[in-house]
Biopython code that builds the backbone (N, CA, C, O; Angstrom):
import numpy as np
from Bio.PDB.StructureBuilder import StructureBuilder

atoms = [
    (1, "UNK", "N", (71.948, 1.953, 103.715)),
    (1, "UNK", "CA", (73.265, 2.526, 103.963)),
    (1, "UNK", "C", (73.979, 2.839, 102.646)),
    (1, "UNK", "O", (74.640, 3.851, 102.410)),
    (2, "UNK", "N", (73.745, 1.826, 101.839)),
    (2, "UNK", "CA", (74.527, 2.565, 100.467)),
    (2, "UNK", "C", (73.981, 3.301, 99.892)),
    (2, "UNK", "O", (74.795, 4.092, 99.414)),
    (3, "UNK", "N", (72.519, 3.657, 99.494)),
    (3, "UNK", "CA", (71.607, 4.700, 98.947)),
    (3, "UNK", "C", (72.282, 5.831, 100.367)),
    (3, "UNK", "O", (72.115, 6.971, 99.934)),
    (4, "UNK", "N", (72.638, 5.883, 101.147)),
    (4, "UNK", "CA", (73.260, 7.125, 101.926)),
    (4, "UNK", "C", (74.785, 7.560, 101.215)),
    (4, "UNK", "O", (75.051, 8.663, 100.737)),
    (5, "UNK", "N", (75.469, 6.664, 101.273)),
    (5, "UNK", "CA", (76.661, 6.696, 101.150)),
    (5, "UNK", "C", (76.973, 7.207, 99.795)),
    (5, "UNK", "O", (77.790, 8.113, 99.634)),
    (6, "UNK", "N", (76.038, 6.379, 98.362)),
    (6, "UNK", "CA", (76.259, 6.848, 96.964)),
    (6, "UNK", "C", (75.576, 8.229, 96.975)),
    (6, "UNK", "O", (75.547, 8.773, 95.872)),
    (7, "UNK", "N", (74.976, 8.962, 98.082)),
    (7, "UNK", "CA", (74.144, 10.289, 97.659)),
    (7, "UNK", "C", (75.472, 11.097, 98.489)),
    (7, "UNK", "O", (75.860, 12.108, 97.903)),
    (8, "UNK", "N", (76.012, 10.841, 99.453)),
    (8, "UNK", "CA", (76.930, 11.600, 99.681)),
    (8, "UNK", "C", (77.885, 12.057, 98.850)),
    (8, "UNK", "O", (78.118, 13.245, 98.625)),
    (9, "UNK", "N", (78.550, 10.942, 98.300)),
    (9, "UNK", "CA", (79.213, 11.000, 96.704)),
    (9, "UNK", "C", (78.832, 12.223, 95.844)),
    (9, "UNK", "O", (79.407, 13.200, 95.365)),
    (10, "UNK", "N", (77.617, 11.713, 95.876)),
    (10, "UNK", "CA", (76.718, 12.684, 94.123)),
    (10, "UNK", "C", (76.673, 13.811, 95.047)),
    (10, "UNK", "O", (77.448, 14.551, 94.441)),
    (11, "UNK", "N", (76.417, 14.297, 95.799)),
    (11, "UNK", "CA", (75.859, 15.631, 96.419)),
    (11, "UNK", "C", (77.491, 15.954, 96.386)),
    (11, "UNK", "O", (77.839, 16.517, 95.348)),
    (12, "UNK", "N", (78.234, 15.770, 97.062)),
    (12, "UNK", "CA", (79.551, 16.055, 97.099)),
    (12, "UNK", "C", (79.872, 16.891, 95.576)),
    (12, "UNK", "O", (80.047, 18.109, 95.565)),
    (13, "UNK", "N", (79.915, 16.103, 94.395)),
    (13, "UNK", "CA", (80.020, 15.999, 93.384)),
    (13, "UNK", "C", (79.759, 17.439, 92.643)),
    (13, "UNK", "O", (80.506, 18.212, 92.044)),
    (14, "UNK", "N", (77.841, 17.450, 93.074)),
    (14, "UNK", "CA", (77.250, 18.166, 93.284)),
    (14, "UNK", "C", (77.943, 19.654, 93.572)),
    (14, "UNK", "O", (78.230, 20.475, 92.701)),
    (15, "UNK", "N", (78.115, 19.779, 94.815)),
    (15, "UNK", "CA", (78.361, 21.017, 95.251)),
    (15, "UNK", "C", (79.653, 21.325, 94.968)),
    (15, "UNK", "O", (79.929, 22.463, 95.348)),
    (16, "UNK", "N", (81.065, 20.418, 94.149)),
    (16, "UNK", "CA", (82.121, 20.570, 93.835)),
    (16, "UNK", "C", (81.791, 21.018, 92.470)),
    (16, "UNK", "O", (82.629, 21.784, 91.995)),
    (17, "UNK", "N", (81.052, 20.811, 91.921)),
    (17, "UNK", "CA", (80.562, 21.242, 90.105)),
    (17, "UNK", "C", (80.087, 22.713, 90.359)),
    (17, "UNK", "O", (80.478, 23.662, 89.680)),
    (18, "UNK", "N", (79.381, 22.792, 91.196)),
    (18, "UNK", "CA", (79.326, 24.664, 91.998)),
    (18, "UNK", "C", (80.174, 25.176, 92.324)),
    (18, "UNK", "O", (80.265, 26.319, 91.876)),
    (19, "UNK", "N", (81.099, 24.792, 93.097)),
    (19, "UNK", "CA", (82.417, 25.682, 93.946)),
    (19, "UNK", "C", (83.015, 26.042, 92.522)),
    (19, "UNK", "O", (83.076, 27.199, 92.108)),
    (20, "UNK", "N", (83.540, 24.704, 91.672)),
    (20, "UNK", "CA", (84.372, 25.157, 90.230)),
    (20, "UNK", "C", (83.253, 26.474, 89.463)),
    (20, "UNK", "O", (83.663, 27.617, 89.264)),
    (21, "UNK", "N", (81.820, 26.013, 89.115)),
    (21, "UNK", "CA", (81.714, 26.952, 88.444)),
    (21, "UNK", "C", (81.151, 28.262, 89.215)),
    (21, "UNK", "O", (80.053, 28.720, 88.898)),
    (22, "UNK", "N", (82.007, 28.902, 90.331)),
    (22, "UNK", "CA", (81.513, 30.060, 90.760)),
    (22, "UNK", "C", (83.061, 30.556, 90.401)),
    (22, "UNK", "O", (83.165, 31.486, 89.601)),
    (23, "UNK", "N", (84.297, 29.954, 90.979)),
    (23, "UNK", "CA", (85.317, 30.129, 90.695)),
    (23, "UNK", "C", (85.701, 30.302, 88.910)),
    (23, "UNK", "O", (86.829, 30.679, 88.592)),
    (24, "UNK", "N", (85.032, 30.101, 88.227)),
    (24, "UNK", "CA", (85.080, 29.977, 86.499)),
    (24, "UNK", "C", (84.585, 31.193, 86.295)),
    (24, "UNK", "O", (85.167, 31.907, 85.478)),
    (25, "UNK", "N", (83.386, 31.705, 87.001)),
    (25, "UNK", "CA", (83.035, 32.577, 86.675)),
    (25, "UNK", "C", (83.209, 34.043, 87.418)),
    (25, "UNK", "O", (82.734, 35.108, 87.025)),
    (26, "UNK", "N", (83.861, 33.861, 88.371)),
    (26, "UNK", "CA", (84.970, 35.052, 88.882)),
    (26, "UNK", "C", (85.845, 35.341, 88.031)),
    (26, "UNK", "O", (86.036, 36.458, 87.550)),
    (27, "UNK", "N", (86.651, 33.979, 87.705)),
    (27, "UNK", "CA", (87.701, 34.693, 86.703)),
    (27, "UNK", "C", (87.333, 35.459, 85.545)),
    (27, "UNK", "O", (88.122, 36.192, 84.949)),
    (28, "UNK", "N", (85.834, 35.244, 85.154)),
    (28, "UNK", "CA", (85.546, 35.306, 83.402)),
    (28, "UNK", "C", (85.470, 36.841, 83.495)),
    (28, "UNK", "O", (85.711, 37.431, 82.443)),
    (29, "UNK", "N", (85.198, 37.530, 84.492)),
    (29, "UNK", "CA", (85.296, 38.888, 84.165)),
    (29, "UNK", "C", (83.887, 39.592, 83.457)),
    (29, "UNK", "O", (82.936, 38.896, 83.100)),
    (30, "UNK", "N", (83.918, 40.941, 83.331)),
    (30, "UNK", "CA", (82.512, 41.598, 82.583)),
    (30, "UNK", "C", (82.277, 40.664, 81.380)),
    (30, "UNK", "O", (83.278, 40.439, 80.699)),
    (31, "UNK", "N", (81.073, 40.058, 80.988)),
    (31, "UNK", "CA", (80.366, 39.314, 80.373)),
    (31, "UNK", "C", (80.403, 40.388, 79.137)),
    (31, "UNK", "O", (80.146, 41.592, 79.168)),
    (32, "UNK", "N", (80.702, 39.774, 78.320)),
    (32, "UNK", "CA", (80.332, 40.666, 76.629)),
    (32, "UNK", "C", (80.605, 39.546, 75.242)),
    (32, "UNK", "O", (81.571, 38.891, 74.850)),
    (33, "UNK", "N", (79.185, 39.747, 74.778)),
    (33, "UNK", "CA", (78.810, 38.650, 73.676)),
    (33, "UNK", "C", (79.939, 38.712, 72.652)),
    (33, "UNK", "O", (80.041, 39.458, 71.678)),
    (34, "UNK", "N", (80.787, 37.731, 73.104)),
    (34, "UNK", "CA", (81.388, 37.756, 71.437)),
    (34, "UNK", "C", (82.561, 36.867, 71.254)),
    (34, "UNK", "O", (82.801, 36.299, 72.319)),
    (35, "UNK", "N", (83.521, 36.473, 70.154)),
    (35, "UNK", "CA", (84.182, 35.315, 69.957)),
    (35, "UNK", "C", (85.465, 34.970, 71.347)),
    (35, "UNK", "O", (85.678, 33.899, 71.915)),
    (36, "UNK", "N", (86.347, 36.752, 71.631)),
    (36, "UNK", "CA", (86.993, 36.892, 72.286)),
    (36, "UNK", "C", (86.903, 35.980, 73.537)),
    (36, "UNK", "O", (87.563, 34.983, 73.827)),
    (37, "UNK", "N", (85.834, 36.646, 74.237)),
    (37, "UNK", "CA", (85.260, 35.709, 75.424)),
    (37, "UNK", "C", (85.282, 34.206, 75.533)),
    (37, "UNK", "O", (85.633, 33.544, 76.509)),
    (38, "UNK", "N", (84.739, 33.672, 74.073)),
    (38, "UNK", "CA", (84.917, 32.289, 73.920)),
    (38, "UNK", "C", (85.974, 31.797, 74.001)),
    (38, "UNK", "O", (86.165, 30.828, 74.735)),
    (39, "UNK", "N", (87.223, 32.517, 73.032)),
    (39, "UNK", "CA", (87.978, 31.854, 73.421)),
    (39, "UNK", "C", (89.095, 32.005, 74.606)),
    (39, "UNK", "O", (90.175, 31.445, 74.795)),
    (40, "UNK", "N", (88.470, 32.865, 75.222)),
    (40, "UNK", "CA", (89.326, 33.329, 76.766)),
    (40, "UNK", "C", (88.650, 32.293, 77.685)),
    (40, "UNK", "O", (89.479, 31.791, 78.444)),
    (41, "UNK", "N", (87.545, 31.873, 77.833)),
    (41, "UNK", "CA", (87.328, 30.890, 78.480)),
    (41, "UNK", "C", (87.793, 29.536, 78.130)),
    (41, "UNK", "O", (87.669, 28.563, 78.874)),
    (42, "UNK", "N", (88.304, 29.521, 77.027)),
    (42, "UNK", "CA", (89.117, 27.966, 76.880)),
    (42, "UNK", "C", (90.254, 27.771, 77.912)),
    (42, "UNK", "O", (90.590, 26.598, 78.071)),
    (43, "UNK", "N", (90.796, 28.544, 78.518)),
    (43, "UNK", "CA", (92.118, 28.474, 78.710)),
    (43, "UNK", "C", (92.027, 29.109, 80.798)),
    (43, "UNK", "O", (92.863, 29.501, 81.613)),
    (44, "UNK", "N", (90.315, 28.832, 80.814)),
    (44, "UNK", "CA", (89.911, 28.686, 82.422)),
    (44, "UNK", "C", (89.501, 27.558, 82.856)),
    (44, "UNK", "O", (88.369, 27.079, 82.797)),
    (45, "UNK", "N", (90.737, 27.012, 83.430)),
    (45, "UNK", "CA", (90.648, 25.288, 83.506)),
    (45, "UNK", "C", (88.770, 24.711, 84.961)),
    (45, "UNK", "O", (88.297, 23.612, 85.252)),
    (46, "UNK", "N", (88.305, 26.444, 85.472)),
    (46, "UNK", "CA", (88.112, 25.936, 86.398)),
    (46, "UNK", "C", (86.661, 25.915, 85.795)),
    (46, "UNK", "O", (85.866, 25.883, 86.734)),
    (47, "UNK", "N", (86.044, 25.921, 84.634)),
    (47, "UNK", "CA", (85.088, 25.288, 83.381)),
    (47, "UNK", "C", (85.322, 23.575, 83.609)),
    (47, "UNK", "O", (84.472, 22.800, 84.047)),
    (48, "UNK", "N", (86.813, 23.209, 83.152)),
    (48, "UNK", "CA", (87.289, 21.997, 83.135)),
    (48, "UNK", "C", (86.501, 21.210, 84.574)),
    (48, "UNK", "O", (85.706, 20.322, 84.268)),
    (49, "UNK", "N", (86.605, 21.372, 85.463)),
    (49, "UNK", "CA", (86.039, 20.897, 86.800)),
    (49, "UNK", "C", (85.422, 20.434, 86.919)),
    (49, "UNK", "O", (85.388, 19.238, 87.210)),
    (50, "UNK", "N", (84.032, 21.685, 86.631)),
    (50, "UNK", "CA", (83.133, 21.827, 86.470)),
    (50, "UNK", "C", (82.133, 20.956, 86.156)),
    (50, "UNK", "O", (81.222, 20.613, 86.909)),
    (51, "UNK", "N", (82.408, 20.429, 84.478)),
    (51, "UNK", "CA", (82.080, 19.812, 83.590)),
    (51, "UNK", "C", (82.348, 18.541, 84.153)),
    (51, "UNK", "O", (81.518, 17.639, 84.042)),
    (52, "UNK", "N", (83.395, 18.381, 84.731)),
    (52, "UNK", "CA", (83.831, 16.670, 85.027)),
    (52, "UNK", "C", (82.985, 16.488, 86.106)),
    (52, "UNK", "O", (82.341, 15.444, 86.002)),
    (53, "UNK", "N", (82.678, 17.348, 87.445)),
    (53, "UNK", "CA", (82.356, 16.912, 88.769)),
    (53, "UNK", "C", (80.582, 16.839, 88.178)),
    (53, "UNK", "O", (79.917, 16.017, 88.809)),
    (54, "UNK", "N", (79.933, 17.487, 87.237)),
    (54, "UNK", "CA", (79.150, 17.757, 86.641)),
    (54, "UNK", "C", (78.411, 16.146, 86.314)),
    (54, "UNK", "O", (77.374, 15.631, 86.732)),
    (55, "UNK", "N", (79.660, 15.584, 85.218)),
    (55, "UNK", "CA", (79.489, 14.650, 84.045)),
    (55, "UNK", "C", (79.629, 13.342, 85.129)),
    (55, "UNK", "O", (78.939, 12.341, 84.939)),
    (56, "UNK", "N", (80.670, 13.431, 86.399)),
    (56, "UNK", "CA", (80.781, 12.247, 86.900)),
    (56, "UNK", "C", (79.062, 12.428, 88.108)),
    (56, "UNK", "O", (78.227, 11.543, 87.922)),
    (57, "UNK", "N", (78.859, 13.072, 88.745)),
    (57, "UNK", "CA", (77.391, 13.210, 89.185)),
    (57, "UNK", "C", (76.124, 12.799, 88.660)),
    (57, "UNK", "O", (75.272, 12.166, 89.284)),
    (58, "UNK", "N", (76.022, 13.342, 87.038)),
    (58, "UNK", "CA", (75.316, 12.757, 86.136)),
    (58, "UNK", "C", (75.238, 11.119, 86.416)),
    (58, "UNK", "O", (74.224, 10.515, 86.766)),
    (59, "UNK", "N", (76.940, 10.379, 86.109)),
    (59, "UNK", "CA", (76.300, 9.624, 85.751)),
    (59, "UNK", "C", (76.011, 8.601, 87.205)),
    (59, "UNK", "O", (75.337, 7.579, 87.072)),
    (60, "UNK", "N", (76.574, 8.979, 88.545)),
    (60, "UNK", "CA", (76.093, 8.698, 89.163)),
    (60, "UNK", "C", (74.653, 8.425, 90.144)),
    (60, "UNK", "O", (74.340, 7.563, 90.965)),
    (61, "UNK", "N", (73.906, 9.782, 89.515)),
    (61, "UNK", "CA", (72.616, 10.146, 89.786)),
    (61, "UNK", "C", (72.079, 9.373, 88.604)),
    (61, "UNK", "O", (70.876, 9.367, 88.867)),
    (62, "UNK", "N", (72.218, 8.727, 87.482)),
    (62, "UNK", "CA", (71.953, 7.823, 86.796)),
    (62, "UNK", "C", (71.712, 6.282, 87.074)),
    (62, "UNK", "O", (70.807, 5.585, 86.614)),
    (63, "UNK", "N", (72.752, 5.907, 87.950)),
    (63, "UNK", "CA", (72.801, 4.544, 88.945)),
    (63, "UNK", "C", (71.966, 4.310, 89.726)),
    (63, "UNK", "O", (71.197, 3.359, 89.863)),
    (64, "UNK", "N", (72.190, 5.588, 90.480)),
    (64, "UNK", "CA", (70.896, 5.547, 92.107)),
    (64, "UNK", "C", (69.562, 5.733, 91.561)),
    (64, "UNK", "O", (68.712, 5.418, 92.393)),
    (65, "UNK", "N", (69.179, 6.052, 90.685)),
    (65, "UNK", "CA", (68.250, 6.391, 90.625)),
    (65, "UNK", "C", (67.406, 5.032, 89.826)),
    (65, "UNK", "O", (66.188, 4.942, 89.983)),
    (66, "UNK", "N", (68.094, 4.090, 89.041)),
    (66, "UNK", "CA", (67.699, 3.474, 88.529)),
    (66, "UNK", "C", (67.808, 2.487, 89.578)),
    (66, "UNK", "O", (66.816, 1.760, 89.559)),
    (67, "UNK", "N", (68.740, 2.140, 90.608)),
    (67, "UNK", "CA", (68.801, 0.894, 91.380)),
    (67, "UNK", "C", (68.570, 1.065, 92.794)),
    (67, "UNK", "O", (69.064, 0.406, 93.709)),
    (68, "UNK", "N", (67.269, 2.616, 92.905)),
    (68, "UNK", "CA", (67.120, 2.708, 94.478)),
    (68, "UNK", "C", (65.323, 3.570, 94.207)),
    (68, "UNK", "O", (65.100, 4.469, 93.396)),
    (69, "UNK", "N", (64.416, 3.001, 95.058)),
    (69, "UNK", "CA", (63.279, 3.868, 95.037)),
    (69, "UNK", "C", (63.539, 5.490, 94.637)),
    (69, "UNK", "O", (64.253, 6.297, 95.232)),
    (70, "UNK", "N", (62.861, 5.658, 93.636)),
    (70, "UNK", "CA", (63.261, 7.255, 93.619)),
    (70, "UNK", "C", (62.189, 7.987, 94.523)),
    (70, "UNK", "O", (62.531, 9.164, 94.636)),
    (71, "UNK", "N", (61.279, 7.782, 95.056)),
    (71, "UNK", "CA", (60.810, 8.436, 96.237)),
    (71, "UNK", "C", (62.066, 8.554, 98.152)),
    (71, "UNK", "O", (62.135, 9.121, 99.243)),
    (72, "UNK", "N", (62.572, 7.786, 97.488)),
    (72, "UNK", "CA", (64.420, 7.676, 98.239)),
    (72, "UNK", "C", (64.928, 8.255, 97.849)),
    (72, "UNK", "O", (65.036, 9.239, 98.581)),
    (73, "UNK", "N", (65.726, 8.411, 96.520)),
    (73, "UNK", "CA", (66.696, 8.808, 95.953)),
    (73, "UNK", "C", (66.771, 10.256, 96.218)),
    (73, "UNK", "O", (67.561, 10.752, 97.022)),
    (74, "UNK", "N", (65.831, 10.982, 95.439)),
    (74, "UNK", "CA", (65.526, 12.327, 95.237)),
    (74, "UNK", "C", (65.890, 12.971, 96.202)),
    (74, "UNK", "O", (66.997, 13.499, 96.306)),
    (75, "UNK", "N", (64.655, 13.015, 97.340)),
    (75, "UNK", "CA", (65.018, 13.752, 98.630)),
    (75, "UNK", "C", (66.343, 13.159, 98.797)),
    (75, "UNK", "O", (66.525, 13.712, 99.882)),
    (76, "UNK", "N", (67.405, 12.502, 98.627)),
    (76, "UNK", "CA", (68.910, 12.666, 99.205)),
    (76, "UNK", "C", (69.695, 14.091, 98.627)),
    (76, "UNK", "O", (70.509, 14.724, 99.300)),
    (77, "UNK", "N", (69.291, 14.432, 97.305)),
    (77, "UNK", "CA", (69.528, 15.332, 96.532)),
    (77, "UNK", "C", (69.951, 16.634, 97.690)),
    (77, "UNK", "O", (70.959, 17.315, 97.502)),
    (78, "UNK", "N", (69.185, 16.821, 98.689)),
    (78, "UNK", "CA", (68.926, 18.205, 98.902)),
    (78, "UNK", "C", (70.920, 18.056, 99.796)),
    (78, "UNK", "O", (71.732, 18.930, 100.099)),
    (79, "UNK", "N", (70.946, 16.989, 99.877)),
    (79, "UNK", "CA", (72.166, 17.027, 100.860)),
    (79, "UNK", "C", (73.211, 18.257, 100.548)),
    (79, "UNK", "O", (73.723, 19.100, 101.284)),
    (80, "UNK", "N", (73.307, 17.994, 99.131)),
    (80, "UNK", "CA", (73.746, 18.700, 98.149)),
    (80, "UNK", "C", (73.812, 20.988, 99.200)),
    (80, "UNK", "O", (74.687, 21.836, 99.374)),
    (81, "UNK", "N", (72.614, 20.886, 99.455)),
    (81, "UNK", "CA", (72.387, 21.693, 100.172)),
    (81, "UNK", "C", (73.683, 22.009, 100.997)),
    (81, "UNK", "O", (74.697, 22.557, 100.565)),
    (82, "UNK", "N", (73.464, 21.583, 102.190)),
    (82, "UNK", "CA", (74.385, 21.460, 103.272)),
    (82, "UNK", "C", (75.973, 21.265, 103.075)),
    (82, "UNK", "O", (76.837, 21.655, 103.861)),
    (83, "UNK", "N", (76.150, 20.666, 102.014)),
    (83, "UNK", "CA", (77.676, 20.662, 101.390)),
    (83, "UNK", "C", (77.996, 22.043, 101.334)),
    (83, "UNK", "O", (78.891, 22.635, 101.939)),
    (84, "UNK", "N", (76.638, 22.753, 100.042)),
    (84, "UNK", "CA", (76.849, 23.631, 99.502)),
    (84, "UNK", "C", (76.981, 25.105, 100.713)),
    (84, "UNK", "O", (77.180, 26.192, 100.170)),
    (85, "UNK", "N", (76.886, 25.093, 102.021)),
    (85, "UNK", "CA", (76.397, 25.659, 103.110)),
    (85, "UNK", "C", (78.115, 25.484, 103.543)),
    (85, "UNK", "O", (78.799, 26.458, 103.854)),
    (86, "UNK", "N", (78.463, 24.557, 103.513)),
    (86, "UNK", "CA", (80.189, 24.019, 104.242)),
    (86, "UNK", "C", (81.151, 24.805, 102.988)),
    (86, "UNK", "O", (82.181, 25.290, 103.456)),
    (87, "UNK", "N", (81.067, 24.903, 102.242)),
    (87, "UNK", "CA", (81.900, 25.167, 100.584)),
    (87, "UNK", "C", (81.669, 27.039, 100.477)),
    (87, "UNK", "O", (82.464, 27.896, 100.092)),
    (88, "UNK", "N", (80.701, 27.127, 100.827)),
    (88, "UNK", "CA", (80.520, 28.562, 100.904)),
    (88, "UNK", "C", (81.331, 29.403, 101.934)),
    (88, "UNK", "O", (82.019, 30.423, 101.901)),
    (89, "UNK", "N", (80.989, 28.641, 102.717)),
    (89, "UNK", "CA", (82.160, 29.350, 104.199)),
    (89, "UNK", "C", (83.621, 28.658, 104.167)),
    (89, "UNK", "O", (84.417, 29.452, 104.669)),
    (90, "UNK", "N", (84.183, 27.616, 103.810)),
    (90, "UNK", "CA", (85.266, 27.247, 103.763)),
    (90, "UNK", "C", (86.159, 28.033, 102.043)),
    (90, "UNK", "O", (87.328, 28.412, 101.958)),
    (91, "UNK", "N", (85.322, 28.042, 101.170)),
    (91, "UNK", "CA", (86.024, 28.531, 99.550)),
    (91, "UNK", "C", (85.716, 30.021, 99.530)),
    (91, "UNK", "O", (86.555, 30.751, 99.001)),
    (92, "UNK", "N", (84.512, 30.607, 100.088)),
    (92, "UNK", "CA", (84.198, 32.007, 99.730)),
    (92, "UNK", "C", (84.260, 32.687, 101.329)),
    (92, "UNK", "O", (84.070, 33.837, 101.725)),
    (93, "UNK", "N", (84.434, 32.066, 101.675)),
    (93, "UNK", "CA", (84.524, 32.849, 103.380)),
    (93, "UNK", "C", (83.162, 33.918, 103.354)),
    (93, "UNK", "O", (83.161, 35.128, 103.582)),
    (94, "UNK", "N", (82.314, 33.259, 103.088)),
    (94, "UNK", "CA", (81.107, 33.995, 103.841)),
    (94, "UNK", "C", (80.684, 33.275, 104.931)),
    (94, "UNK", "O", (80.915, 32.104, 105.230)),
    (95, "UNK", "N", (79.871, 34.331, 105.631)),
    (95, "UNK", "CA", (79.424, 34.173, 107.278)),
    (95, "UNK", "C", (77.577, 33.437, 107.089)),
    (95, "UNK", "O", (76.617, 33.918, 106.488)),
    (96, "UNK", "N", (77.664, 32.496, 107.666)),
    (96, "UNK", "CA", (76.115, 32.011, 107.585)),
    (96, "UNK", "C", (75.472, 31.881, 109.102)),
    (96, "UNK", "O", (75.787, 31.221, 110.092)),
    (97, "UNK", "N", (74.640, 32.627, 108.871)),
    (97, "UNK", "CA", (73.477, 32.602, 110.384)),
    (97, "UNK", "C", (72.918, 31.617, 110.929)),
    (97, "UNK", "O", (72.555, 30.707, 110.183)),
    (98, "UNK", "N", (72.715, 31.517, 112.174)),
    (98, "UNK", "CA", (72.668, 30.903, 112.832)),
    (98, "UNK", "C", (71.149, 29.941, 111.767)),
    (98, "UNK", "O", (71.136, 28.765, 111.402)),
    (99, "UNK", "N", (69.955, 31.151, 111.527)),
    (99, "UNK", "CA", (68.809, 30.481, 110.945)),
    (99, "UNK", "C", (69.759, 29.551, 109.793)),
    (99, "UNK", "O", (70.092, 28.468, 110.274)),
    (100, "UNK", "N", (70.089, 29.704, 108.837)),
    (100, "UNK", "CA", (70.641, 29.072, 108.129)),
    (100, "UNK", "C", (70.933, 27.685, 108.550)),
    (100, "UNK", "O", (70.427, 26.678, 108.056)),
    (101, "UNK", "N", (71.603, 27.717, 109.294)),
    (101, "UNK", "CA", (72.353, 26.283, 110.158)),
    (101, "UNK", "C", (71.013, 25.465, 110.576)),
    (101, "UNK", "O", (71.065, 24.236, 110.577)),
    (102, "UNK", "N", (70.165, 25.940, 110.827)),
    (102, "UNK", "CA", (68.845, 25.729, 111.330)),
    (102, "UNK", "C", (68.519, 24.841, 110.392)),
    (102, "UNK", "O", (68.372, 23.628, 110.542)),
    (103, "UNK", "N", (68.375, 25.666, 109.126)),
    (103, "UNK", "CA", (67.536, 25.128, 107.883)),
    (103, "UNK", "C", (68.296, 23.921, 107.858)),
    (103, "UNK", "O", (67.602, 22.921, 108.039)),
    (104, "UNK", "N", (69.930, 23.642, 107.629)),
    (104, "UNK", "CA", (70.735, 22.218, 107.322)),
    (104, "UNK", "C", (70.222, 21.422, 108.169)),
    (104, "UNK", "O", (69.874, 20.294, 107.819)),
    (105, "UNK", "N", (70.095, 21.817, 109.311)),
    (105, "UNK", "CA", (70.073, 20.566, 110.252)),
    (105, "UNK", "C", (68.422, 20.039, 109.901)),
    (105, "UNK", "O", (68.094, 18.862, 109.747)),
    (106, "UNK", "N", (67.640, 21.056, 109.833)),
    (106, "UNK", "CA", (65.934, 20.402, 109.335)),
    (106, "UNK", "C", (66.001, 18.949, 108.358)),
    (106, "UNK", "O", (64.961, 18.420, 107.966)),
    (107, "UNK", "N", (67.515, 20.291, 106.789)),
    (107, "UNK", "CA", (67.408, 18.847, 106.090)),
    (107, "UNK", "C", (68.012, 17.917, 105.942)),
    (107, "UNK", "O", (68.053, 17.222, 104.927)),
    (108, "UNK", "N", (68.736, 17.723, 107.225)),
    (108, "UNK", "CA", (69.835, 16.258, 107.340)),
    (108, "UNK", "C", (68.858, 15.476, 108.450)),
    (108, "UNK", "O", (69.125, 14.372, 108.926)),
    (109, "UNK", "N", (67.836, 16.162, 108.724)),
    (109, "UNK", "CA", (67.211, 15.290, 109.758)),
    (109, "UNK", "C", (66.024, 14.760, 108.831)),
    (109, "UNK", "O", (65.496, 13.675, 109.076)),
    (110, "UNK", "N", (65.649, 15.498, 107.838)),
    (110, "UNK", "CA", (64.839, 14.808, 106.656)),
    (110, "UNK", "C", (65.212, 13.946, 105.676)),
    (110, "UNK", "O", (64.559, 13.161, 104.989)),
    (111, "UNK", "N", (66.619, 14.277, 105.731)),
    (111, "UNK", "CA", (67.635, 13.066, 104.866)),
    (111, "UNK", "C", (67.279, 11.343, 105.147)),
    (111, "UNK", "O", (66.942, 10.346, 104.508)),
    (112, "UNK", "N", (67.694, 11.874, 106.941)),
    (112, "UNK", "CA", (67.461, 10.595, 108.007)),
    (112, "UNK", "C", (66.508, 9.363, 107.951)),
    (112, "UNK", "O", (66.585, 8.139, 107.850)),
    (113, "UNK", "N", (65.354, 10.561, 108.100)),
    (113, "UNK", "CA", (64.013, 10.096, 107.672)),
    (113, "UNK", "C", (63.269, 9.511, 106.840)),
    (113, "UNK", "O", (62.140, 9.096, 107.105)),
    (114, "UNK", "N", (63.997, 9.396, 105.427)),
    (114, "UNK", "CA", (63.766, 9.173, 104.040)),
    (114, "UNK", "C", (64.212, 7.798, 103.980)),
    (114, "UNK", "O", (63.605, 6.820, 103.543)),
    (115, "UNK", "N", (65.659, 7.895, 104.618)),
    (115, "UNK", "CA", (66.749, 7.183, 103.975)),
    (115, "UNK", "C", (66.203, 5.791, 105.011)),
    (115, "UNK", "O", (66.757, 4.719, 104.770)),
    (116, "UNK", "N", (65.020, 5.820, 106.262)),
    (116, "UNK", "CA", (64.955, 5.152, 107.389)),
    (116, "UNK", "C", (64.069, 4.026, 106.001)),
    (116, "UNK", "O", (63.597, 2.930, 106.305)),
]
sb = StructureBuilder()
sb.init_structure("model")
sb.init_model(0)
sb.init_chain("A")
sb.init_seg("    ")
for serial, (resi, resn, name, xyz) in enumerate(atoms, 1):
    if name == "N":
        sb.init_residue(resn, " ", resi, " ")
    sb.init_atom(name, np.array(xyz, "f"), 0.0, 1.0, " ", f" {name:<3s}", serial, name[0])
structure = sb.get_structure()
């Protein structure tokens, strides 16, 4: 139950370190190599997020992994998935198909299975 509970966390984490950096990189605008850019992205806090939901995941996927079978651990990873499936339609309002929904439920029922 807690190897469930700490992967919900990290996957969470996970797919919040994505939502920030899709949103970071909407704002950043046409991509062009050079100092300007650099320092126009200082001042896009949603980098800032990013990095944290990023750095705190890290070091959580650091914990579990050292204090839970990693033939366990790993496969919890994909949960990450299915977050990322909820975050897409709730932050970007895209439409996901029915197959899609399909695929989550395969891997929350493989989550299950792992975690048994």
């Amino acid at each position: 139950m807690r190897l469930i509970l700490l992967s919900i966390i990290q996957s969470l984490l996970l797919c919040g370190g994505q939502v920030f950096l899709k949103f970071a990189l909407l704002r950043m605008g046409p991509f062009r190599p050079s100092w300007s850019l650099l320092v126009d992205q200082l001042t896009n806090w949603w980098w800032l997020g990013c990095g944290l939901c990023y750095g705190v995941a890290t070091a959580l996927w650091m914990y579990i992994i050292k204090s839970f079978p990693f033939s366990m651990a790993y496969p919890m990873i994909s949960l990450s998935y299915v977050f990322g499936m909820v975050a897409a339609m709730v932050f970007f309002h895209e439409t996901i198909p029915p197959m899609r929904w399909l695929g989550v439920l395969l891997i929350m029922g493989g989550c299950f299975l792992v975690a048994r």
